[in-house]
VOGU-3710 file (C-alpha; in Angstrom, 3 decimals, decimal comma):
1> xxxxxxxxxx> -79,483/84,540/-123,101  -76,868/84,972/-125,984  -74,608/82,502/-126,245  -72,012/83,938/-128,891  -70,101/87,409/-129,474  -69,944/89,003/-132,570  -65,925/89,809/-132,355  -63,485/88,272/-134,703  -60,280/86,148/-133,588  -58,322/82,928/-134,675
11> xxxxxxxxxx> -60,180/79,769/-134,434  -58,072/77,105/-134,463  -58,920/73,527/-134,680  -62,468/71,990/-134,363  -61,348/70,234/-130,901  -59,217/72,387/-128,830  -59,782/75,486/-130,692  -56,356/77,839/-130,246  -54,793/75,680/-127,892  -51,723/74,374/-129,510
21> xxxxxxxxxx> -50,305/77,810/-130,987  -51,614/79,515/-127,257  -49,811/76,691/-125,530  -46,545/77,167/-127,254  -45,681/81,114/-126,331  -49,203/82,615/-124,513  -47,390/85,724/-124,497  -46,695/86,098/-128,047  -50,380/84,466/-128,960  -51,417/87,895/-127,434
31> xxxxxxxxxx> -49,216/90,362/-128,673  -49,765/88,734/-132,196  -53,587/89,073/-132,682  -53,807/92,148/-130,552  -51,942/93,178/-133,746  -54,068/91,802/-135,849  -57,755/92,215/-134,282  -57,203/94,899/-132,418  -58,418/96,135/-128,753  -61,141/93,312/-128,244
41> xxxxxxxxxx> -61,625/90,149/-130,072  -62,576/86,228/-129,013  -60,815/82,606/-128,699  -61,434/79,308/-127,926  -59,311/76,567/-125,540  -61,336/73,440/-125,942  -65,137/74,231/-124,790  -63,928/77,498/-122,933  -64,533/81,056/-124,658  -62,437/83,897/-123,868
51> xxxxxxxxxx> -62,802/87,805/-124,913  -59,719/89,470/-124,735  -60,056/93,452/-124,232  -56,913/95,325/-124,315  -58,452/99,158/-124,802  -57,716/101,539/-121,241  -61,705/102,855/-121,941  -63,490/99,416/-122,186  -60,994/98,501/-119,065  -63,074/101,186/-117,287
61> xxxxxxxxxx> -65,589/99,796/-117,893  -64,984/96,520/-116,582  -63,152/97,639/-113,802  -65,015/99,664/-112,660  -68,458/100,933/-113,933  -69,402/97,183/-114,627  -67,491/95,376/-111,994  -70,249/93,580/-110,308  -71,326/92,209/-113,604  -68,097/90,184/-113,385
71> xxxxxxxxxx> -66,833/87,269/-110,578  -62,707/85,982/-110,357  -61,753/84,084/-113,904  -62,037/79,896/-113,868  -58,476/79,587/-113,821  -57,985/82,654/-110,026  -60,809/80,188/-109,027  -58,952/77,423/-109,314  -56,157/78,674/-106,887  -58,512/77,613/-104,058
81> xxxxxxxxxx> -56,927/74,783/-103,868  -54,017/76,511/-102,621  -54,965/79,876/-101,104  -58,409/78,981/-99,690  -61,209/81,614/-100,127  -59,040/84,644/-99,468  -58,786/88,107/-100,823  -57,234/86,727/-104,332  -59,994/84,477/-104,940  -63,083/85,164/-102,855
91> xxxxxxxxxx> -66,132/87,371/-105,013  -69,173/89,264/-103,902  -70,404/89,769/-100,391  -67,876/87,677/-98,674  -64,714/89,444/-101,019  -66,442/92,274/-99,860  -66,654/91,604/-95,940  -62,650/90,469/-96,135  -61,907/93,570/-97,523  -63,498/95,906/-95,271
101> xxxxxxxxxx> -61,594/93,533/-92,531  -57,926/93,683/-94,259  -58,140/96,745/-95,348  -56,697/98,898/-92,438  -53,349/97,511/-92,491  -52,940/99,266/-95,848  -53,867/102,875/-95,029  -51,220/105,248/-95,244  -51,091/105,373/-91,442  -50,349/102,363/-90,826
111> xxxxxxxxxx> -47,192/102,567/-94,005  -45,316/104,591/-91,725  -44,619/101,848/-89,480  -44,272/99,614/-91,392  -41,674/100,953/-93,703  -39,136/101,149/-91,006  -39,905/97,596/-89,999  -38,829/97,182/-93,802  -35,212/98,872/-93,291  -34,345/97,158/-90,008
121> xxxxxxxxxx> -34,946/93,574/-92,511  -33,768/95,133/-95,854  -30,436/96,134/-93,599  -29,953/92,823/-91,995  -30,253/90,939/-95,383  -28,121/93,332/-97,713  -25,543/93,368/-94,866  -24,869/89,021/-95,340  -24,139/90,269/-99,063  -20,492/90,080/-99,485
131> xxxxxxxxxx> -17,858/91,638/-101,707  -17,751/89,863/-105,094  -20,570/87,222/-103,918  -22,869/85,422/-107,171  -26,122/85,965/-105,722  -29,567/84,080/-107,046  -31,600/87,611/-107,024  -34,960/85,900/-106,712  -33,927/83,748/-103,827  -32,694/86,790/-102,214
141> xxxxxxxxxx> -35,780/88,744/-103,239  -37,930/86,018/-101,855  -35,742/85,897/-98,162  -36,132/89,693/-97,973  -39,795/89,723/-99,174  -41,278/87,103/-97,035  -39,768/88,516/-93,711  -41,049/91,426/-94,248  -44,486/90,764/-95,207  -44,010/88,497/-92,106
151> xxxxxxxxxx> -43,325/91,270/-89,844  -45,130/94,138/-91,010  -48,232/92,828/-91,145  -48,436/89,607/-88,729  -45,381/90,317/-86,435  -44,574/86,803/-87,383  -40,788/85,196/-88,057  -40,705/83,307/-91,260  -36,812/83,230/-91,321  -36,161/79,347/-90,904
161> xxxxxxxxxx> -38,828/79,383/-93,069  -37,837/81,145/-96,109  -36,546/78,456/-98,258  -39,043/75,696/-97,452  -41,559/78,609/-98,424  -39,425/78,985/-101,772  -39,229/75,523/-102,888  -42,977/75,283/-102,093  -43,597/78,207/-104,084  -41,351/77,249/-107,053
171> xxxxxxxxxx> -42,936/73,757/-107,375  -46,672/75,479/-107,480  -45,405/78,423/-110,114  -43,512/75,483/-112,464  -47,144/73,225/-112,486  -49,050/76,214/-113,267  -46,624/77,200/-116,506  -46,539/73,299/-117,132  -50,486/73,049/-116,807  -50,437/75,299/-120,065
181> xxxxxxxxxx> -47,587/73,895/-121,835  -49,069/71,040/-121,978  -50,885/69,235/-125,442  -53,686/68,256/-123,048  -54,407/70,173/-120,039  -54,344/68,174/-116,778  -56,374/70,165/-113,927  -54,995/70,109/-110,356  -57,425/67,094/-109,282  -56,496/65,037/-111,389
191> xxxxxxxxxx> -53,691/62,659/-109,311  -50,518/63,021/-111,663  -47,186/62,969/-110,023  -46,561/66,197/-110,364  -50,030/67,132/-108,885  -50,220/64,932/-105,755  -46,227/67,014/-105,221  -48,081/70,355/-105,607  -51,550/68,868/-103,567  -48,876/67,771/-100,458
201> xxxxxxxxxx> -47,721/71,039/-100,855  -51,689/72,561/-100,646  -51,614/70,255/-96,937  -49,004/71,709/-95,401  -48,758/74,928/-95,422  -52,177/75,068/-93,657  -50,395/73,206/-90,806  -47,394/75,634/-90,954  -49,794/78,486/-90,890  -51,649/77,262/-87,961
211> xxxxxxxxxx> -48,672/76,831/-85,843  -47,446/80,373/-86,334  -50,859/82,090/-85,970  -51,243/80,189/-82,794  -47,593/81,411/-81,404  -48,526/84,636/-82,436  -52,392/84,725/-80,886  -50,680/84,255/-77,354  -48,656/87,652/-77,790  -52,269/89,501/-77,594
221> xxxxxxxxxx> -52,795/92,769/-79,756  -49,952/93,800/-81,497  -52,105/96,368/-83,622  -51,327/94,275/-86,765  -53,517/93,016/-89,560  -53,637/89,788/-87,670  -54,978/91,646/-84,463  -57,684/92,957/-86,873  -58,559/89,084/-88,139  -58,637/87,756/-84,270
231> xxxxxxxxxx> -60,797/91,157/-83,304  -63,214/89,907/-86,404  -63,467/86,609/-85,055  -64,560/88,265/-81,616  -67,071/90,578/-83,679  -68,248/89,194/-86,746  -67,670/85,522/-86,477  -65,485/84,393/-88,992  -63,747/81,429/-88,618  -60,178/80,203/-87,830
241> xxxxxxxxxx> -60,546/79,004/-91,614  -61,121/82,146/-92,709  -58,535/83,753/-90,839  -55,987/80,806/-92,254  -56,551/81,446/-95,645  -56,261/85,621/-95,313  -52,515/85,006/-93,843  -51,389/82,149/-96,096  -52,994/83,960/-99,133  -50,863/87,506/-98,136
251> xxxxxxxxxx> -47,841/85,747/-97,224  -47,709/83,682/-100,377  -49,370/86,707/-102,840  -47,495/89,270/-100,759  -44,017/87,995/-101,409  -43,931/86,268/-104,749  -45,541/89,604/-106,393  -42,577/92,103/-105,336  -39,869/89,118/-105,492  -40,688/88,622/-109,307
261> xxxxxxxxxx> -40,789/92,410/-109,685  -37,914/93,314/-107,861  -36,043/90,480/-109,542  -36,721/92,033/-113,203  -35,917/95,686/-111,878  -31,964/93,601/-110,505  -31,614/92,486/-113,836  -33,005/95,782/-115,610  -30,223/98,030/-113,410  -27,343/95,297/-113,970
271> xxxxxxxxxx> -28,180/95,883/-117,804  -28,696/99,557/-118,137  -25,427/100,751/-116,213  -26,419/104,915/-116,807  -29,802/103,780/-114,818  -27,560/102,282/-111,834  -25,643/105,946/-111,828  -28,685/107,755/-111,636  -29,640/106,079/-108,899  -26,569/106,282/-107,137
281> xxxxxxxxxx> -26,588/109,771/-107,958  -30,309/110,173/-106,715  -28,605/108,199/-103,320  -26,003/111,180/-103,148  -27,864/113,792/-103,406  -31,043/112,871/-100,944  -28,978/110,765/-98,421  -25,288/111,137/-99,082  -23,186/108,612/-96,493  -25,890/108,296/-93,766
291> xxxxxxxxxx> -28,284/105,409/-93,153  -31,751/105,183/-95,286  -34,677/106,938/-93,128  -38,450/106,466/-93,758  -38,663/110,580/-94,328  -36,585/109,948/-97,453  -38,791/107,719/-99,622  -40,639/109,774/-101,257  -37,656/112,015/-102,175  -36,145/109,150/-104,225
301> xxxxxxxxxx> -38,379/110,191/-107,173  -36,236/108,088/-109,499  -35,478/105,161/-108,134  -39,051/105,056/-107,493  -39,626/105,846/-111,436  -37,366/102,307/-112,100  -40,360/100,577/-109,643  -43,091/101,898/-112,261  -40,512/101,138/-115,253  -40,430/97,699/-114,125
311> xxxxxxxxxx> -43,746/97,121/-113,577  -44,821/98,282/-117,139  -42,243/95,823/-118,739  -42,712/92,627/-116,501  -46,078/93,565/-114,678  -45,491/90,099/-112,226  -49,027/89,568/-112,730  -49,490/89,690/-116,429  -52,938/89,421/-117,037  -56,132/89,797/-114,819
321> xxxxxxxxxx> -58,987/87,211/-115,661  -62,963/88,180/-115,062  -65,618/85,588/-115,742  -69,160/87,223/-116,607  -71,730/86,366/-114,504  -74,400/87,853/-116,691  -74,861/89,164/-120,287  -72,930/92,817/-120,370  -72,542/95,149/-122,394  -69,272/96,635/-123,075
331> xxxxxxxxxx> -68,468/99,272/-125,369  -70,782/98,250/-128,492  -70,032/94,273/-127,946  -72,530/92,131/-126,035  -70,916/89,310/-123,563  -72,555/86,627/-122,534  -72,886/85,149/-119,339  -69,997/82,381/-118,262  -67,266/84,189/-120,624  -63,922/84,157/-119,564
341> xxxxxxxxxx> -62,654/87,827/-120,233  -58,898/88,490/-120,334  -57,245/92,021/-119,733  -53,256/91,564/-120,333  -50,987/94,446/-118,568  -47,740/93,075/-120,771  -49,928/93,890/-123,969  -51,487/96,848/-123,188  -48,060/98,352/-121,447  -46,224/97,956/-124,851
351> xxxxxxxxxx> -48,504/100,236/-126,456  -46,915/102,528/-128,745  -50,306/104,925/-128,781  -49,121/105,472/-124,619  -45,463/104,809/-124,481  -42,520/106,220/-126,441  -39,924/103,475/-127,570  -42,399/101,034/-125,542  -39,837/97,876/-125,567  -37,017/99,677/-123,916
361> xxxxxxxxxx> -36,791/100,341/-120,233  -36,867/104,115/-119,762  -37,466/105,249/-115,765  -37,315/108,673/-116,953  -40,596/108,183/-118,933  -42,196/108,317/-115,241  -41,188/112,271/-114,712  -43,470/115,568/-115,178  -46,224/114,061/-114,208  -46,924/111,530/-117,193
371> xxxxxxxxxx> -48,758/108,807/-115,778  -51,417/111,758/-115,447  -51,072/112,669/-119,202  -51,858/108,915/-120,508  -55,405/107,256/-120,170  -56,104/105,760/-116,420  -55,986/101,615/-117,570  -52,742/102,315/-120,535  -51,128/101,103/-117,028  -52,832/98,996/-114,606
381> xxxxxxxxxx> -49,868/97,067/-112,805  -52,296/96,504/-109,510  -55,572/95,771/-111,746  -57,979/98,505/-110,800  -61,863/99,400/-109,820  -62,827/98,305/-106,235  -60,594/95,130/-106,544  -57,316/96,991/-107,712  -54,341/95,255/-105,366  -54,787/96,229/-101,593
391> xxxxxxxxxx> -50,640/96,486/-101,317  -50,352/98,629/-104,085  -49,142/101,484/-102,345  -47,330/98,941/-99,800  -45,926/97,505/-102,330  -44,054/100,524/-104,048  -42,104/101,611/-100,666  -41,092/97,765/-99,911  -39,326/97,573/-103,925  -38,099/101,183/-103,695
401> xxxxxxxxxx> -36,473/100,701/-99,991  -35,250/97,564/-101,305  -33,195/98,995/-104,827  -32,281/102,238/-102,764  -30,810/100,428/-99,983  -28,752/97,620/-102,127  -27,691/99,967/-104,831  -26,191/102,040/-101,833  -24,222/99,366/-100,665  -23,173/97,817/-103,525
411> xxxxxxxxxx> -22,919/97,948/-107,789  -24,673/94,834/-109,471  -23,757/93,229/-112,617  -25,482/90,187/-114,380  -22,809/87,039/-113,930  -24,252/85,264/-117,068  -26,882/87,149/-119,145  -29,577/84,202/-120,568  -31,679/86,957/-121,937  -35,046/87,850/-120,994
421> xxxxxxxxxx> -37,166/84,547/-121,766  -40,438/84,410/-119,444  -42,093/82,169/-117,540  -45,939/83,071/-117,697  -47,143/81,367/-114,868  -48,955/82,747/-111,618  -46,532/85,342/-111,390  -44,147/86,223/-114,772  -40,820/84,746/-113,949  -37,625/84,653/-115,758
431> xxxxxxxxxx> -37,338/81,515/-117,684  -33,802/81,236/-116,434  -32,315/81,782/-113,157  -31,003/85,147/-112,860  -27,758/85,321/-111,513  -25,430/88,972/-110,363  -22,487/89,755/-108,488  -22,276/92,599/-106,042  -19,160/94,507/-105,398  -18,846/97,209/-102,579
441> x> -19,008/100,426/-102,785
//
């Protein structure tokens, strides 16, 4: 078995190889010897080796032509702890199993539904906004965002909920950034204060979870994803475990994703004012003074466009992690087994070779057709291959419903601009809280 890769990258320090310049700004470690080494090249933190591959045709390959050479990175495996051996952590025949299981509740079919679940929420929570209020976007994002994912897909009410899911949330996204801030990195099991906060955390959301899937098992079949999960218990045996961890893990996942997102896209619209006309303008013309209806979606091409925008610039998951399982061969470079391979969206969606002007925020980039005209992985918001995000498509008519309706309603502005510092943690948070008013139309 080969041990080593013949790539170049930095090496850092005998010990902790590249640690202390990666722990500093992980974003800018990338963007800085992407420069420099180009579409694949190798690291070090500590004893851990990492191959970072940044070129759309070798992402093929990984994705998708050599996928079941690879399992979840060290780091996605880790989240276990907190999400159990769902969809966003589980590999191989069991990943494969939950899939087939989940899977459903995603087909087009089924978005129909559930996108008008999405404007009875969306209407109830924009209609609290009021006239001249300072609203914490995220927080919002998060309120709106949990109760749907809540109701669409488990007919479940999370609203008392929402900010003892947010603070739990917020405490688990701040240790992750801190775990790799840190000069020594202090894994979850090991009892710090700030770890036993996050492992009481890990305890009780199972309990949570339990109560509300057993409130909602006595309503019978709903024809909901978790009627699916209670009709696979019946027929394939899993366990109420297993069931547990699929709701927690697309509760948490499902929310914080499009939160994140949509809380960029806020800030993106409050700072590009001509973008916020368009979209009124989009608003006018498709819907004029009537109500949002689910046959209108897909006629609000732009608005949609400033969903894709947002995703290239702050793709909430920034980077998707693979560990090889065996030695594979991509393009012309050998990995080894055990290798920790890194594929980062907010690197590879700032490529000038695919995007014009690639640092500023252009919806408009997203018209004639072009995500056709660039290669298939120069934009891979959802990952790709067989494991490419099951809400993708979910996803997009939740964050455009959400701008559309809002922007309708009312013109945002950003109360006290702090810039766009980042938070690289599970999901890629601003550093700083972000902070508009709304004023009525």
């Amino acid at each position: 078995m080969k041990t080593t890769m013949d790539l170049p990258g930095p090496t850092g320090n005998w010990f902790s190889g590249s640690w202390p310049e990666f722990r500093k700004d992980m974003l800018g470690f990338f963007h800085k010897y992407t420069s420099i080494y180009g579409e694949m090249y190798q690291f070090r933190l500590f004893a851990m080796r990492f191959c970072v591959v940044n070129s759309p045709q070798l992402l093929h390959e990984i994705f998708v032509e050599k996928n079941d050479s690879f399992i979840k990175s060290w780091n996605m495996r880790q989240l276990k702890m907190a999400f159990g051996n769902g969809l966003v952590t589980s590999s191989g025949e069991f990943w494969k199993q939950q899939h087939r299981i989940v899977q459903p509740a995603f087909r087009r079919s089924k978005l129909h539904k559930y996108a008008q679940q999405m404007i009875d929420i969306i209407d109830k929570v924009v209609g609290e906004w009021q006239d001249g209020q300072s609203l914490d976007i995220h927080g919002e994002m998060v309120k709106m965002t949990l109760q749907i994912v809540s109701k669409t897909l488990f007919n479940i009410d999370t609203e008392q909920d929402v900010q003892k899911v947010k603070d739990s949330v917020d405490v688990i996204v701040k240790q992750f950034a801190s775990i790799t801030s840190s000069r020594i990195p202090i894994p979850f099991i090991v009892p710090t204060p700030q770890n036993l906060k996050v492992m009481k955390i890990f305890f009780q959301f199972p309990r949570s979870a339990r109560r509300m899937i057993r409130a909602r098992k006595e309503r019978g079949n709903l024809d909901d994803l978790l009627s699916d999960l209670f009709r696979a218990q019946q027929e394939l045996g899993i366990t109420d475990k297993q069931v547990l961890d699929e709701v927690f893990t697309l509760l948490v996942v499902g929310h914080e994703t499009t939160a994140t997102s949509l809380t960029w896209a806020f800030y993106l619209i409050a700072k590009h004012p001509h973008v916020q006309q368009k979209i009124e303008e989009e608003l006018q013309r498709v819907i004029g003074q009537r109500n949002i209806e689910v046959e209108d979606i897909d006629k609000l091409t732009y608005t949609s466009n400033v969903v894709r925008e947002t995703l290239r610039l702050y793709p909430p998951l920034w980077a998707i992690g693979r560990e090889s399982i065996e030695d594979v061969q991509i393009g012309k470079q050998l990995i080894p087994k055990g290798v920790q391979v890194l594929m980062v969206q907010h690197v590879v969606h700032r490529d000038a070779r695919y995007f014009d002007e690639p640092q500023k925020f252009l919806p408009e980039r997203w018209e004639n057709g072009f995500e056709k005209k660039i290669p298939k992985y120069a934009y891979f918001p959802f990952g790709g291959g067989p494991r490419v995000c099951i809400g993708n498509h979910y996803n997009m008519i939740e964050s455009t419903l959400i701008l559309a309706m809002a922007i309708q309603k009312f013109r945002v502005q950003i109360l006290e601009d702090r810039g766009t510092a980042l938070l690289p943690s599970i999901t890629l948070q601003p550093l700083h809280k972000v902070e508009i008013t709304v004023q009525k139309r």
